[in-house]
N, C-alpha and C positions, 0 to 999 in steps of 0.2 A: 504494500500500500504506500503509497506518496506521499511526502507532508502536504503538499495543498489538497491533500482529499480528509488527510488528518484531521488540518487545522478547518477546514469545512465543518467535517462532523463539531469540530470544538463549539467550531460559532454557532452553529443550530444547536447542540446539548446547551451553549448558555443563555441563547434567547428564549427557547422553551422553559429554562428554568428560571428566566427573569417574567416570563409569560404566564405563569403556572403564581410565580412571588407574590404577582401583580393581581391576580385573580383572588390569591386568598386575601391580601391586604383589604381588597374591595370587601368581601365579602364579609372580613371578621371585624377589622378596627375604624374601617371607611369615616361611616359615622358619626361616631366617636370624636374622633379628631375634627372632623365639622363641628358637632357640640361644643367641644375645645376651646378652638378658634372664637367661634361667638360668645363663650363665655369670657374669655381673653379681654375681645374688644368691650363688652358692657364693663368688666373691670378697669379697663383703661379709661373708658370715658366717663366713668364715676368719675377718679382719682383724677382727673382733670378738669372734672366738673368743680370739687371739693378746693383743688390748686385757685385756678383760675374761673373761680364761679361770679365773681367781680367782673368778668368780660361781659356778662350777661346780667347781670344784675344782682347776685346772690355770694356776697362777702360772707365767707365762710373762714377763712384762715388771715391770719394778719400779713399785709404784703409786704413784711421782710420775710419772711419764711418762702413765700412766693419766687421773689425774687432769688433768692438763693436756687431756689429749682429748678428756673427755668432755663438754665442752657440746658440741662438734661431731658425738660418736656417741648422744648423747641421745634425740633423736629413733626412733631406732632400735635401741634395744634392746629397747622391750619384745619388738618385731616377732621380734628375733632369739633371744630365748630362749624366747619360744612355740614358735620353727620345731625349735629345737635339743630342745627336750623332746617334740617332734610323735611317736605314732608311726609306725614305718617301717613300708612293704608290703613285699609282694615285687615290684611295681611301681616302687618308688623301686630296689632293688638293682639289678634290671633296668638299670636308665637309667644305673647307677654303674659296674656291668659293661660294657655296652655304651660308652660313654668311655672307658674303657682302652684300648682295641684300637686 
């Protein structure tokens, strides 16, 4: 047998088994990890809410403590006040209702 018929087989045994990887991932933790993530972001935009709630009209923390934070939340505020002024469906309440339970 040949190396290039070798290394053939190689590449098909390891796409099959990146294929096969990808199939249980979907199938076992998929979700999960979408759960994850949107729990992530509601924590983030709390915690940015509580920082910078004075952007919007709700002084929560004294703004030396603010300050001090903000190279660190920099990055991520414009993101959070886009989401915060987004508007809502009845698709989003859905999903905030449903979490409760």
């Amino acid at each position: 047998m040949s190396t290039s018929m070798r290394e053939s087989i190689r590449a098909k045994i390891r796409r099959a088994r990146q294929v096969v990887g990808e199939i249980l991932y979907g199938m076992t933790v998929h979700d999960m990890v979408l759960g994850l993530r949107r729990q992530r972001g509601e924590v983030e935009r709390l915690f940015a809410l509580i920082l910078f709630g004075d952007l919007v009209g709700l002084p929560i923390l004294p703004p030396y403590y603010t300050l001090r934070l903000l190279p660190y939340v920099m990055p991520a505020l414009h993101r959070w006040k886009r989401s915060l002024l987004r508007e809502r469906d009845l698709s989003d309440l859905a999903e905030l209702i449903e979490a409760v339970d």
